[in-house]
N, C-alpha and C positions, 0 to 999 in steps of 0.2 A: 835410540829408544831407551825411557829409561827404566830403572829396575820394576817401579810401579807400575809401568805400562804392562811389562811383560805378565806380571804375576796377577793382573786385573783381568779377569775373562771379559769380554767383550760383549755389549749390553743388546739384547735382540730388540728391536724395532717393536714400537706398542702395537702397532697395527697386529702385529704375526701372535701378541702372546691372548690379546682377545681374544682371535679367531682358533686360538685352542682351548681357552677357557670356557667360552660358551659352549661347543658340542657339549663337554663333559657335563655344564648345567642342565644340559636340555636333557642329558640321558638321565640326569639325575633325578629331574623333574618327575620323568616318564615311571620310572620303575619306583618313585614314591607313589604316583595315583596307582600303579598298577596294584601294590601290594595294598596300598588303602582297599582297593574294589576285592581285592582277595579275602582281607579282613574283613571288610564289610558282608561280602556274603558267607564268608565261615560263621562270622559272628549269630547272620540273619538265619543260616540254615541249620547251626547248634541251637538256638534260642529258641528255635520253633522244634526241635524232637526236642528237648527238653518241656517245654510248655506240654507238648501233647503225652508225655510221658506224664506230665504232673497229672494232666485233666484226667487220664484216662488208669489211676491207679488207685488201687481197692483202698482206698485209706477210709476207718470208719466214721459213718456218717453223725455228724453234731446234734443232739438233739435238737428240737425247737425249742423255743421260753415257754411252752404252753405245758410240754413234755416234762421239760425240766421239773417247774413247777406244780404237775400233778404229781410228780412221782415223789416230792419233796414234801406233799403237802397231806399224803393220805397215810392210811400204815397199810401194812401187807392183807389185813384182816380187812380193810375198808375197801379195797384193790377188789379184793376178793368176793365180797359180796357184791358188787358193784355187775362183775361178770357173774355173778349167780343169778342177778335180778334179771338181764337181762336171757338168760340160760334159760329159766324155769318160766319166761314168757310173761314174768310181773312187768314190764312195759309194755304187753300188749291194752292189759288191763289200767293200770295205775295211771299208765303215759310214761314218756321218757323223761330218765329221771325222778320218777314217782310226782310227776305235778300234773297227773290227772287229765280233764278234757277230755276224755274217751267214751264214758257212761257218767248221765248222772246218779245211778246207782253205786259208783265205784268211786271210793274217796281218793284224793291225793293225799300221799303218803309226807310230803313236805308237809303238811299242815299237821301233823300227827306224830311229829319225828318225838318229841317230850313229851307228849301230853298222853303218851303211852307207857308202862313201866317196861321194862325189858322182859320181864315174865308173861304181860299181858300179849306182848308181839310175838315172841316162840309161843304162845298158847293159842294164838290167829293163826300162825302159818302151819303149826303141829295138825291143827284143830280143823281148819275151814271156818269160813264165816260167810252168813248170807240166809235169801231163802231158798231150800233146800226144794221145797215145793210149790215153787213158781219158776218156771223153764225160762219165763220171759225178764226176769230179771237177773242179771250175775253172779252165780254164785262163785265163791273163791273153794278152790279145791282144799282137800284135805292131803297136805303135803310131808305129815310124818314120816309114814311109810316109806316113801321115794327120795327126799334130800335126807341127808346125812347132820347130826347134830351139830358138825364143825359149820356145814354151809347153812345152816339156820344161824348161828353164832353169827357169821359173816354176815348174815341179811341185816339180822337186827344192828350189825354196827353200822355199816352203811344206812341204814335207816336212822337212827342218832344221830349219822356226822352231818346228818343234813343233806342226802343223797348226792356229794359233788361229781365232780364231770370227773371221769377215771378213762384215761386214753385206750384205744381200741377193744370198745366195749356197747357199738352197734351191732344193730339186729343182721341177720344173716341178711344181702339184698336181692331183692325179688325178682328174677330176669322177666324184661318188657319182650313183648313181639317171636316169644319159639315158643306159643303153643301155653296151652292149660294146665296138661301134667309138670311143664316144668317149673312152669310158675306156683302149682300146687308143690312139690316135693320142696321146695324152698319155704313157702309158708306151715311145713310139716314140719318143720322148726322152727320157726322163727315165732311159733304159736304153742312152741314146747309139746307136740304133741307126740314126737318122739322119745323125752322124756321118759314115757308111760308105758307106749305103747310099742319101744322099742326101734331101730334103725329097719326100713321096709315094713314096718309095720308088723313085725315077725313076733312081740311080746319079748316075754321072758321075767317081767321086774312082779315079782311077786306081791300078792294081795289076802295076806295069810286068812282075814275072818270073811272074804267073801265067799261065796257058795262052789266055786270054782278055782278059789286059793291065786289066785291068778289074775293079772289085768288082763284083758280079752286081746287077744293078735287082731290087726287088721287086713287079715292074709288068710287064704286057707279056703276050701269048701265052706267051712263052716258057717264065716263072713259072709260068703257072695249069698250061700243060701237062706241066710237069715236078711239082709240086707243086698237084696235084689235088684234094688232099684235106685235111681240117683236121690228120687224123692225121698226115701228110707235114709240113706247114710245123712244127707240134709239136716233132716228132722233131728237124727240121733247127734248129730255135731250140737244143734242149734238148742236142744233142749235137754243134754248130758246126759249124767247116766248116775244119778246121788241115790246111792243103792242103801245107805244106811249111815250113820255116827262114825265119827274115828273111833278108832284108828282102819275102820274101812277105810280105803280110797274109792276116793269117788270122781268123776269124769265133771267138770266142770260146768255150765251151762255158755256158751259161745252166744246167746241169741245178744243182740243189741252190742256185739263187739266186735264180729266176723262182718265186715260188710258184702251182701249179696254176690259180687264179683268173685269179690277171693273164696268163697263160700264153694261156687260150682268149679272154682279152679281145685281146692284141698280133693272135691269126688272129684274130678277126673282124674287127680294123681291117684288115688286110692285104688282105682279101678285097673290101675296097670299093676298092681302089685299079684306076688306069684301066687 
């Protein structure tokens, strides 16, 4: 033998070295899909408490383009009256928005927004305007007394900017199907009547030149025994209470703007009061 023979290892049969290289593929194969399905569901089941972690955390919400846009597009004073109009119940009358449709006695205030001075509009809402002595047509109350010279200032700008649309600044809304009183205690705002005559109808907002210094509660002996009757408080809603001139306040006339319905809904709520 000679030297190269001996120092040459002896070569294995191809048959023998396949048959070891393929198990080792085949395991190799195995424990790559395994760790694939391992990743794959780590992956599937981190992705999803992530996602529900995203959906479900307080992050604040974007406004709308509508939101964006009104709040960009008013000033604080315009904002302001806007909720004042609707507060003191001037959309029950005027319409939403001041664009009327409600009485043909009652003008729309869009129509009126310039062709008013700003003295002559605080000297209307200060003032009252209307006939004082006819129940059956609308009279606009005498509002000195009760709003404050800042939200008169507010009214009249909103009245100039052209009454625009001012985000969350609807009428309280009137629940359908539970009853009368409750649908009445709902239009005991939304008709400003609390304004006046106080939350429960209990008063308190003063009426320094009337004969009683006082807006009258709509609560109490006093009430029930003066207003006895559904027909009575009716009457008194429907044909107000214009006791004199400002800076008296005087109780508006509702006839031709409270339609019938909501009419026996306000006395029934009345009726429950202490």
């Amino acid at each position: 033998m000679t030297e190269e023979e001996r120092t040459t290892p002896p070569k294995k049969p191809a048959g023998r070295r396949s048959q070891g290289i393929l198990p080792a593929i085949i395991v190799a194969v195995i424990a790559l899909a395994a760790a694939g399905v391992l990743i794959g569901f780590a992956a599937g089941h981190y992705t999803n408490r992530t996602t529900t972690l995203t959906t479900t955390s307080a992050a604040p919400a974007v406004p709308s383009t509508s939101q964006q846009t009104t709040a960009a597009s008013v000033t604080p004073s315009v904002a302001a009256g806007a909720h004042t109009f609707v507060q003191f119940a001037c959309a029950q009358c005027h319409g939403d928005r001041g664009r009327g449709g409600v009485s043909p006695f009652v003008p729309a205030l869009s129509s009126i927004k310039t062709s008013l001075t700003v003295a002559q509009l605080e000297q209307i809402i200060n003032h009252g305007l209307g006939e004082s002595a006819n129940p059956k047509k609308p009279y606009m109350p005498v509002w000195g007394e009760v709003i404050s010279k800042t939200q008169v200032h507010d009214l009249v700008a909103y009245i100039r900017a052209g009454l625009p649309a001012v985000g969350d600044t609807q009428p309280v809304p009137v629940p359908a199907g539970q009853g009368a009183a409750v649908a009445g205690a709902a239009l005991y705002v939304k008709y400003g009547c609390i304004n006046c005559h106080g939350p429960n109808g209990l008063g308190g907002v003063p009426n320094p030149l009337s004969p009683d210094k006082t807006i009258p509660v709509l609560s109490g002996q006093g009430f029930r025994q003066q207003f006895n009757t559904d027909a009575k408080i009716a009457a008194v809603i429907l044909s107000g209470s214009v006791i004199g001139k400002a800076p008296i306040v005087s109780m508006p006339h509702w006839g031709g703007i409270i339609p019938d319905a909501q009419l026996q809904e306000l006395v029934a709520y009345l009726k429950t009061l202490k």
